[in-house]
N, C-alpha and C positions, 0 to 999 in steps of 0.2 A: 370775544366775538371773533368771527374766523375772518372776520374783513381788514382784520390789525387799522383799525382807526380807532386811536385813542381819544378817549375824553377830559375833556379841562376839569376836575373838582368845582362843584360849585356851577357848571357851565350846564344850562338851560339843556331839555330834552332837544332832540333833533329827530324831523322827520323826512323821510326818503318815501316816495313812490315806487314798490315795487311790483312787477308784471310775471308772472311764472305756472308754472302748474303743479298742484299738488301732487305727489307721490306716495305718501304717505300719511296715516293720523294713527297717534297715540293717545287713547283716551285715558290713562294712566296716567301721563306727565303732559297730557291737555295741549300737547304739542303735533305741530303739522309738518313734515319733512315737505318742501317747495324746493323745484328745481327754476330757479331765478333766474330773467335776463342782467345781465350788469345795470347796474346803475353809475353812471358816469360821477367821477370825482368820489365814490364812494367804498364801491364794492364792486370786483370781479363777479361775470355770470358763476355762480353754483347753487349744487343742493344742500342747504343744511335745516337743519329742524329752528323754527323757531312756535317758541310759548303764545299760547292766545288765551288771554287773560277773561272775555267773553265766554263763556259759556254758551248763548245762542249763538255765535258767530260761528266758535267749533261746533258745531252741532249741524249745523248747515252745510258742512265741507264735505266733499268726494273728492278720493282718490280717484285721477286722469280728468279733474277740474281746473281749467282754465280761470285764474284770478288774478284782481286785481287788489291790492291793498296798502297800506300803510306801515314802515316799519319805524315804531318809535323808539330812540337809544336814547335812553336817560341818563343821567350824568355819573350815573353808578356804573356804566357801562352794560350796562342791562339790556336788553330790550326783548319784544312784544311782538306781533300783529295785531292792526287793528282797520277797521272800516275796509274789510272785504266782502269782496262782490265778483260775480262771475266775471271773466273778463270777454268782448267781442273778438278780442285780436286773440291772437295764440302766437306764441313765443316761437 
């Protein structure tokens, strides 16, 4: 992950609150490119793609959409979005 936060083996999924706007959707690799606000102690503001394992959830998304969601990194160092929703605020 481009946030260079590594994970412990064996060490419990972790979940961050992320705020940003969609840029892009690849319906091929089911992926969203989000240009992100920082998340403190976690990850610097950037855009990179991340996987959404949902299928209704990608399916919902527009590009220059303002969201709100969840990024979970599981201990494989993997991660996801998930529980996205439009967001009020804009980045």
């Amino acid at each position: 992950m481009a946030c260079s936060h590594k994970g412990t083996p064996g060490a419990s999924d972790r979940h961050y609150h992320l705020t940003g706007q969609v840029k892009a959707l690849d319906p091929k690799q089911h992926t969203a490119n989000v240009d992100a606000a920082a998340i403190p102690n976690f990850m610097e503001a950037m855009s990179m793609d991340y996987p959404i394992k949902s299928e209704g959830e990608f399916n919902k998304l527009k590009v220059g959409e303002h969201i709100d969601a969840t990024i979970n990194v599981h201990s494989d160092d993997s991660y996801d979005l998930s529980d996205i929703h439009p967001s009020e605020a804009k980045k």
